[in-house]
C-alpha positions as CSV (number, residue, x, y, z in Angstrom):
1,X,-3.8,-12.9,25.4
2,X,-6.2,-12.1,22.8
3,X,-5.5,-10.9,18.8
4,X,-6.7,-7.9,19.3
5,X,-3.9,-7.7,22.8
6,X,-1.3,-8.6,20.1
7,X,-2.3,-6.5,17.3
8,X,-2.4,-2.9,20.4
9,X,1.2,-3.9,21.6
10,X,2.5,-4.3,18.0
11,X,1.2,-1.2,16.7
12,X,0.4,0.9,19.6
13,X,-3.3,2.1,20.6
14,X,-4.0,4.8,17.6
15,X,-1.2,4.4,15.7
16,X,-2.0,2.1,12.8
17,X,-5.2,4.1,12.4
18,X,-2.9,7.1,12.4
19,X,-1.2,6.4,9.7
20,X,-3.7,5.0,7.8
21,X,-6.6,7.9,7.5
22,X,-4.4,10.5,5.9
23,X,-3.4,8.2,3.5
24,X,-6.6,6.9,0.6
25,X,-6.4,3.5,1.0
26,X,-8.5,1.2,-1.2
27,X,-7.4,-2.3,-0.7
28,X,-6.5,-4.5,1.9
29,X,-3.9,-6.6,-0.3
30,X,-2.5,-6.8,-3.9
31,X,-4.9,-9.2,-5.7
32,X,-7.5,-7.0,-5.0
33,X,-5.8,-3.6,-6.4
34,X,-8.0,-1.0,-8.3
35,X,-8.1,-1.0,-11.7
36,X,-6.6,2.7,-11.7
37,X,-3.4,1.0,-11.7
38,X,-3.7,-0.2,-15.1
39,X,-4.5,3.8,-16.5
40,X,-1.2,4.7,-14.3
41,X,0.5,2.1,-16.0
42,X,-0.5,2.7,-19.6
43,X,0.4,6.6,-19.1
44,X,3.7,5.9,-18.0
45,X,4.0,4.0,-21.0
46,X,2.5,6.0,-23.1
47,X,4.7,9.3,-21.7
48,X,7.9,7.1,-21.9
49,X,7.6,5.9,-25.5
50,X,6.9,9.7,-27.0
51,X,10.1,10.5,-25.0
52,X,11.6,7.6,-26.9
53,X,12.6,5.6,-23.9
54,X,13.9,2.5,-24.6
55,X,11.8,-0.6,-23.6
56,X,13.9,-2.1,-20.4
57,X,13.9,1.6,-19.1
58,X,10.0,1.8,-19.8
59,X,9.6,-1.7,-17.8
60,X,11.7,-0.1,-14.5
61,X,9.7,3.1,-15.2
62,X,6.5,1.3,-15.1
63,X,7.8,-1.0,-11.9
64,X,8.7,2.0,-9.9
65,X,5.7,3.6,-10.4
66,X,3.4,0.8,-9.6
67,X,5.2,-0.3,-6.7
68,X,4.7,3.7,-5.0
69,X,0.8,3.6,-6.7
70,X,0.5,0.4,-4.4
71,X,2.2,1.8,-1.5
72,X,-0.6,4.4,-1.1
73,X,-3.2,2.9,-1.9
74,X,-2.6,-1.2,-0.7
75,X,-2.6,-1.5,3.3
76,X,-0.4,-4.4,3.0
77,X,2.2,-2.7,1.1
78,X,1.9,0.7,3.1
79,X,5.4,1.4,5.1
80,X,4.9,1.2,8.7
81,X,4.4,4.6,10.6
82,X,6.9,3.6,13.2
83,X,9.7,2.0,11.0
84,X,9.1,2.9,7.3
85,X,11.9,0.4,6.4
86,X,9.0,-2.3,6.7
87,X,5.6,-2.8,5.1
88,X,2.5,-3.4,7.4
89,X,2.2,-6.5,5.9
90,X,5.8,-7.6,6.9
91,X,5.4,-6.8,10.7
92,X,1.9,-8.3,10.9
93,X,3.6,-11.4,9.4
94,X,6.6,-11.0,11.8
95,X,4.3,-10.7,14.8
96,X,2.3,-13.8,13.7
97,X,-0.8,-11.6,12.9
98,X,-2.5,-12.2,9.8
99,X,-5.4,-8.9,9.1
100,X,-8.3,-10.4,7.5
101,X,-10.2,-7.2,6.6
102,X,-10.0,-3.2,5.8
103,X,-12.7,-1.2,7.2
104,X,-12.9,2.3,5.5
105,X,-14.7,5.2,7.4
106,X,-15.7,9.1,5.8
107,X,-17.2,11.7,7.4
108,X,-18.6,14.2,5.4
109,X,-19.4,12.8,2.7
């Protein structure tokens, strides 16, 4: 059986692709995150301190929202459209699949 067998059964013909065009990825994995995350960060910071948040609250504030900026933006990190109690990257890993690459494609633009 070929990779590309495996990777149909897992996620069933359409169905990663499915969930993954409505949803503006821009990575394939967290080391290579955009640099957006950084100005999400420092406004969350920056919203938290003039509400006069203090600091261990700011950090959990600042957690919270990178981990959803990452879960909408990171394929890896996305919640599976068939179970959302798992990432993508923790049933590729289950299944033995590791995914090398993230293809984006627009039309229209």
């Amino acid at each position: 059986m070929s990779r590309t067998d495996r990777f149909v059964r897992l996620f069933g013909p359409g169905v990663a692709a499915a969930g993954l065009v409505s949803a503006g990825l821009v990575s394939l994995a967290l080391f290579a995150g955009p640099a957006a995350a950084q100005s999400s960060w420092d406004d969350v910071i920056a919203a938290a301190k003039k509400e006069g948040k203090p600091d261990n609250i700011i950090a959990k504030m600042v957690e919270g929202r990178l981990r959803n900026f990452y879960s909408e933006r990171v394929l890896l990190e996305q919640p599976f459209v068939k179970d959302d109690k798992k990432t993508v990257g923790q049933l590729a890993k289950e299944a033995g699949l590791k995914i090398k690459r993230l293809v984006h494609w627009e039309l229209g633009k």
